[in-house]
N, C-alpha and C positions, 0 to 999 in steps of 0.2 A: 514764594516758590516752594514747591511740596516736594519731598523726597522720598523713594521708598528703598529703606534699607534692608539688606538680607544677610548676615552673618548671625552665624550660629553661634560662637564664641559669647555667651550672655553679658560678659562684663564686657570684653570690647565693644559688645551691640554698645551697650549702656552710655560705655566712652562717647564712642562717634554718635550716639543720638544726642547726648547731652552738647558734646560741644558745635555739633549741626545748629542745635536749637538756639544755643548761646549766639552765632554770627546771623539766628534770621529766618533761618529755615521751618518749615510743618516738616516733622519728619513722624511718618510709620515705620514700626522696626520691627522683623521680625525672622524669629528663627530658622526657619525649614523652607522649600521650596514652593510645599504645596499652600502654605498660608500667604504666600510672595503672589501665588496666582490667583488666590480669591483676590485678593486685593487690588491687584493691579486689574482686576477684569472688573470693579466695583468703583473703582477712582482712577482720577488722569493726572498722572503725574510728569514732572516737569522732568525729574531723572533718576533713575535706577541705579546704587551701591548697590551690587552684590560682590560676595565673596564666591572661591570657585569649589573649594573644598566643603561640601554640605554633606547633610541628612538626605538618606534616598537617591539624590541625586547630584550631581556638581551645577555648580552656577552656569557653567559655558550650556551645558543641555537645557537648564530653566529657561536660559535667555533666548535659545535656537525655539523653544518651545515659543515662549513672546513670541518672537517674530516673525516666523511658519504665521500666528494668526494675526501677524498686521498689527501686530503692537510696536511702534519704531522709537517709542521714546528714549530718549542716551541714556548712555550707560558705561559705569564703570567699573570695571572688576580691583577686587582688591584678593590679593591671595598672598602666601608663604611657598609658592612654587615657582622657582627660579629656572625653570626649563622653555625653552624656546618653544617646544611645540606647545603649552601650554598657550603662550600668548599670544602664538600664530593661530590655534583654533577657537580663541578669544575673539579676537580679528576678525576671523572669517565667519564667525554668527552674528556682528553688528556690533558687538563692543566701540565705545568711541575712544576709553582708553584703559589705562593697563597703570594699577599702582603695588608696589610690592612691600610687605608687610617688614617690618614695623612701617608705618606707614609717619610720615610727616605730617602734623596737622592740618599746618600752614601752606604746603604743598598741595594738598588734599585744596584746602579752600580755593586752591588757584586755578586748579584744573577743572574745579567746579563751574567757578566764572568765566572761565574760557569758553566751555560747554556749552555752557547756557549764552552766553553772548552770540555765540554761533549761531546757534538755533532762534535765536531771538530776530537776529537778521533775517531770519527763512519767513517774517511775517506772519507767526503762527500765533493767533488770539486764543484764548482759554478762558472759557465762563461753564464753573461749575465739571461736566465730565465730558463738555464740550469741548471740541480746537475748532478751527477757521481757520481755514487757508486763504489769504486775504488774495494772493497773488492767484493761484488756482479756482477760487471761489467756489471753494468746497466745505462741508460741514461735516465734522467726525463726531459721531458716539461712543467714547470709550476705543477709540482708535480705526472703528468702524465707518466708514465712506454712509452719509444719509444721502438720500434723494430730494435733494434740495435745489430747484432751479435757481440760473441769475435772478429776477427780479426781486424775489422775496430774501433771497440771503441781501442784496444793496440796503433791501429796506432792516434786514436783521445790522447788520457794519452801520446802517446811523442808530438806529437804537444804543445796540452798546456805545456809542460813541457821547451818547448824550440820555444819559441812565437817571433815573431818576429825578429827573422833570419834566411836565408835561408837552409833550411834543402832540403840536396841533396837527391839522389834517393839510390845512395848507405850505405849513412848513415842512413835508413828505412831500408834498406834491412839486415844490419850487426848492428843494434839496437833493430827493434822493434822484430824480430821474429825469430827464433833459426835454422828456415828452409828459405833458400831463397824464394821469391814466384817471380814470372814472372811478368815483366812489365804493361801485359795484367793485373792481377790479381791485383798487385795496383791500377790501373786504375778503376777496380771495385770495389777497398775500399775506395780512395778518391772519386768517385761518390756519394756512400752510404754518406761518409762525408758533401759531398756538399749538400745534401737534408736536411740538421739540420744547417750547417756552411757555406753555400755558402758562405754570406757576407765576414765571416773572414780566407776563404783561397783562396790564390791568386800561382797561376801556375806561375813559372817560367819557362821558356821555354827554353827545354834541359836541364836544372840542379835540378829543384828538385820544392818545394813549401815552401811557406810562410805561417804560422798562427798567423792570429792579433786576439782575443776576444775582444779587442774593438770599433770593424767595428760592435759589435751584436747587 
């Protein structure tokens, strides 16, 4: 699970990265807001620490910014402001929750796994700066909606599902779809595929293909 952190306070960054890292976590940490947004518009991450008191800007407007562009990934604020309207317009930009400073470590980890467990129930796969909405059967870039139809996203959900080894032609055809389709017509879905996964599928010649996500 990847995190990206946003507190400016350089030794607490330091804190909650070190011990993010210590229980598991990839964490990016970083100062300011406007480095929060290269970043998160550069990678997909699983949930967003921010703090509300920033440089430039406060955290509640960073994250109103995320989400105005369809960035929905959770989030939680961590702050030293003990004011209701604070947490209420936390709230109301997409925060999923609200911790208040000094902060519990251990507290911290639990509202993480909550989070994410949540979210994890929603069906949402991740390869690389991709998501998949397994239930919607939708493909995101970077939080962005692609123009991916059913048939080739069916055949993208058995790839990742069976990643790295060679998956024949007939085992596509007697797997992914309840009607044969013509050789011709994969060739037209693995194309579609190759324009988001080149990197991570690789053609074997006369027998079938290979999908690696870690070529992304």
């Amino acid at each position: 699970m990847k995190i990206l952190l946003l507190e400016d306070d350089k030794l607490y960054n330091e804190t909650l990265k070190e011990f993010l890292e210590d229980e598991g976590f990839i964490v990016d940490s970083v100062l300011d807001p406007l480095s929060a947004y290269d970043l998160a518009y550069q990678n997909c991450y699983d949930l967003y620490i921010f703090d509300i008191n920033l440089p430039f800007e406060d955290g509640i407007k960073a994250l109103k910014s995320l989400r105005d562009g369809e960035d929905f990934t959770p989030t939680i604020f961590i702050t030293s402001r003990d004011d209701k309207e604070s947490l209420v317009k936390g709230l109301k930009v997409g925060a999923d929750d609200y911790l208040k400073k000094p902060i519990d470590l251990d507290e911290l980890l639990i509202r993480i796994e909550v989070i994410l467990r949540r979210y994890k129930r929603q069906n949402i796969i991740k390869i690389g700066n991709y998501k998949l909405d397994t239930d919607k059967k939708k493909l995101y870039l970077n939080n962005k909606e692609q123009n991916l139809t059913a048939a080739p996203f069916e055949l993208l959900l058995y790839f990742i599902k069976n990643q790295n080894r060679v998956i024949t032609y007939d085992e596509i055809y007697n797997n992914v779809w309840q009607d044969k389709v013509t050789y011709a017509t994969l060739r037209v879905y693995i194309s579609t595929l190759k324009h988001y996964f080149s990197d991570a599928i690789q053609n074997i010649r006369g027998v079938g293909y290979i999908f690696d996500s870690s070529k992304l």
